[in-house]
N, C-alpha and C positions, 0 to 999 in steps of 0.2 A: 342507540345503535345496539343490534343483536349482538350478543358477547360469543362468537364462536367456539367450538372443541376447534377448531384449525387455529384461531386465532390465540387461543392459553396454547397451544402446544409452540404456536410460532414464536413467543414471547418466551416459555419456559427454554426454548431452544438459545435464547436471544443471550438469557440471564444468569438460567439456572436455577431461577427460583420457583417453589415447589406449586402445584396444581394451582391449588386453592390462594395461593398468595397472587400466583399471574394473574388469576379470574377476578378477584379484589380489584389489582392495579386497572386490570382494564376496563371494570365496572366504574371508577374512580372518578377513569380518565372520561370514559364516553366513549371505548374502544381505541383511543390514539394511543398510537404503538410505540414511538417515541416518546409519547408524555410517559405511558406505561414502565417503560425503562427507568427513567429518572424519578419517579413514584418509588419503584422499587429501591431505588438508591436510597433517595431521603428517608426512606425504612430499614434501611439496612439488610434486604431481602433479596438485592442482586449479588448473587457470588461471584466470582475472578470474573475479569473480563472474556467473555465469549465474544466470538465475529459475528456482527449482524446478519453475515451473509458467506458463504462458505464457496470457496474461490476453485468453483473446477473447470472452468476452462483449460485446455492443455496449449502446448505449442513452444517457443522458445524466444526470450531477448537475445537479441544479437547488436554487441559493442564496436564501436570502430572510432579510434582517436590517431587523430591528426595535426601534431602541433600543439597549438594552443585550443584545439577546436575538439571538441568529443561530441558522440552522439548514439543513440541507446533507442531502440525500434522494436515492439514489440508484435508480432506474428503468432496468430494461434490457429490451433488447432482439433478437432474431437477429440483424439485421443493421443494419449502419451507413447503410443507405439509408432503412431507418425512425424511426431517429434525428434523419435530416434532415427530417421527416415533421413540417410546420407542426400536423397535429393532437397528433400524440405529442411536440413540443414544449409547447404550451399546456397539455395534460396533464399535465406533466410539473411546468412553471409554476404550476399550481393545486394539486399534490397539497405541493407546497414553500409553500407560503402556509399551507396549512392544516392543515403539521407544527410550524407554530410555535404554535397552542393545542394541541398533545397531547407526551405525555410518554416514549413509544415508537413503535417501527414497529408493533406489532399495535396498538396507539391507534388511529394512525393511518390502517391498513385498515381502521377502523370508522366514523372521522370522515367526515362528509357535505359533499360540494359539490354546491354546487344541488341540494341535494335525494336525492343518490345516493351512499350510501357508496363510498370511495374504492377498495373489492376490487372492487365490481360496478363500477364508472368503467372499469376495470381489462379487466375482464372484455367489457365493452359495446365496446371496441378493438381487443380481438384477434378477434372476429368483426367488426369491419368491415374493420381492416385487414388482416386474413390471418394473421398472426404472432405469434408469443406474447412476451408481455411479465411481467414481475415488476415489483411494490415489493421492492427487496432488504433496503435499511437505510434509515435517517437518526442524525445527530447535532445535538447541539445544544452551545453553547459562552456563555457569559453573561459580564459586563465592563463596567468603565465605559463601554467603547470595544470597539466587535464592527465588525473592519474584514472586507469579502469579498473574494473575489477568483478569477475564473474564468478558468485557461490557456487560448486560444488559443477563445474563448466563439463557439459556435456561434450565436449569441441573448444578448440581457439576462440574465444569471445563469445559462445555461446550458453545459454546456460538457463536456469528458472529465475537467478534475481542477479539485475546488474547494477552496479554503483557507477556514477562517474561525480568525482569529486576537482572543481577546479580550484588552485590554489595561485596566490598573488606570493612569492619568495617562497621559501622552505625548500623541500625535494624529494624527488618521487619515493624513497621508502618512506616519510611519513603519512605522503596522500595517500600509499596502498593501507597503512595501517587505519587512516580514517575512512577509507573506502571498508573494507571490511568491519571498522565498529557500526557504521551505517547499514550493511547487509544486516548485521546483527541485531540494532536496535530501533531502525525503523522511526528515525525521529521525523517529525511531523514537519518544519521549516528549519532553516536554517537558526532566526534568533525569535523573538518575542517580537519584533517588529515584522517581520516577515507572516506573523499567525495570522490566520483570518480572526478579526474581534471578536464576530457573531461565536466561534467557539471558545473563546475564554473567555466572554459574559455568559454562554449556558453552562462551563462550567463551574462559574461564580455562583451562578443561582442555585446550581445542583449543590453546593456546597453551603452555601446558604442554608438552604431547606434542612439540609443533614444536619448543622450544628443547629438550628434551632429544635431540632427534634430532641436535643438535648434540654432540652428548657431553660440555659441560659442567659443573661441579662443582654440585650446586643451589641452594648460596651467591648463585653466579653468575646462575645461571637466576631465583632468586624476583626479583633486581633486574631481571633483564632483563623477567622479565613484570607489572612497575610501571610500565615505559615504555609496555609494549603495550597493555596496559588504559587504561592513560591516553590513548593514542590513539587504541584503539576507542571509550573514552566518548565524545573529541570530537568522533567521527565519525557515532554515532546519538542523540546528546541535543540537541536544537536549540539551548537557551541553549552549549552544549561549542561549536557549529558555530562555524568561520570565517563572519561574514557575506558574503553573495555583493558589497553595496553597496561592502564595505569588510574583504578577507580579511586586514588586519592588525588586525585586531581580532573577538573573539569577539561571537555575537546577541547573550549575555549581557553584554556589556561597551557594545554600540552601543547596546542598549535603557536601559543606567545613564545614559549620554550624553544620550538624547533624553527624560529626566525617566520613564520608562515603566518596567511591570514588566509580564511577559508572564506572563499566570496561564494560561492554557488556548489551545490550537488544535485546531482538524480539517484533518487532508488526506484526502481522497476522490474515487478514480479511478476510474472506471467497470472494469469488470471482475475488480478487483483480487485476488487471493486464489481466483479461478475454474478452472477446469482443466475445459477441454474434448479428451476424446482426439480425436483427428487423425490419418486416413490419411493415406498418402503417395497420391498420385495413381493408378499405376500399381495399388495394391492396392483401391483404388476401384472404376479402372474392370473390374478382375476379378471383384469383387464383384458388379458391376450384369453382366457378359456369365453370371455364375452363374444369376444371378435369385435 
């Protein structure tokens, strides 16, 4: 496979790591972008974690708990000036109230307010407001205790990332305080049973690769990658997490403390998982003196 100048810049953007080191990995690999990544790992060439993919979709989660019942609807938008948009707020407010009678997002593009299914609701805004809009997702999370909790809230339940943490005993200040280390840390599942396997056997292997790059005996190596695992588990499973309240002790050990067991959460961030390609400026404005 042709090794592209798009494809080292797409990888150097991935990693961080330098020209000549992307063009290597992807030489390596045969062009795969993902083996490319993990190449770079097992050489020590990938720096801090970068986002594969840079999250600019705009628009707003909107929260709504009820009970023992929560549920968390994401609505986007082009731009973040529509966002701020008192009608595509309220919108946005109604369509979150009336994800908690239905059981998915295509339910829910069916269900009616006032009178008007929630796709044409939908639809009746980007003709008045100019701009196109989507229902993306929603979740729901159910519990003795469904505490919410909206980062930096544009409006009552509205906001860029919303938490809903449910909990079986404990009470609602400590679910608000687990709701917010979760805005915060972004764990991946709830526990190690909850992980998908397929990502902690590639991170076994990416781990693998790296301590043998050391030239160690394998004896050596399988202990060494008991410690790593056990550090990555504590790093993407939220009961694993250091609590942000209290980092000498584990969520799973704070929630033993405060009589609570944390059965389920949602974190959800507006644009998350989106990839918008992106000129550079200068190759914009070339484009437009083209016509």
């Amino acid at each position: 496979m042709a090794i592209t100048a798009k494809l080292v810049k797409e990888l150097r953007d991935k990693t961080g790591a330098g020209m000549m080191d992307a063009k290597k990995a992807l030489t390596e690999t045969d062009g795969d972008m993902d083996a490319a990544v993990d190449w770079l790992r097992t050489k020590g060439l990938a720096k801090a974690a970068k986002k594969s993919g840079r999250t600019a979709a705009e628009g707003l989660v909107g929260i709504t708990v009820d009970g023992g019942k929560g549920v968390v609807v994401e609505v986007n938008s082009e731009t973040d000036f529509v966002a701020k948009n008192a009608e595509f707020q309220e919108m946005v407010r109604a369509i979150a109230a009336a994800a908690a009678n239905v059981a998915d997002v295509d339910a829910l593009k069916s269900a009616e307010i006032d009178g008007k299914a929630v796709e044409d609701l939908i639809t009746d805004k980007i003709a008045k407001i100019g701009e196109n809009m989507s229902l993306r997702r929603m979740a729901t999370v159910e519990g003795d205790t469904v505490v919410s909790y909206v980062h930096n809230a544009t409006a009552p339940g509205l906001g860029k990332i919303g938490v809903l943490v449910a909990l079986k005993g404990g009470d609602e200040a400590f679910g608000k305080q687990v709701a917010m280390h979760i805005a915060a840390s972004s764990p991946a599942s709830l526990s190690e049973a909850d992980l998908d396997p397929a990502v902690v056997e590639h991170e076994r292997q990416v781990q693998m690769d790296i301590a043998r790059e050391s030239g160690k005996p394998e004896a050596v190596i399988e202990k060494m990658i008991i410690g790593r695992m056990k550090k990555f588990l504590s790093e993407v499973t939220l009961l694993g997490q250091a609590f942000v309240v209290n980092p000498d002790v584990t969520v799973e050990a704070a929630a033993k403390d405060a009589g609570a067991e944390i059965i389920g959460f949602v974190r959800m961030e507006v644009g998350e998982g989106i990839e918008v390609e992106k000129e550079d400026f200068a190759a914009e404005i070339a484009k437009a003196v083209q016509g």
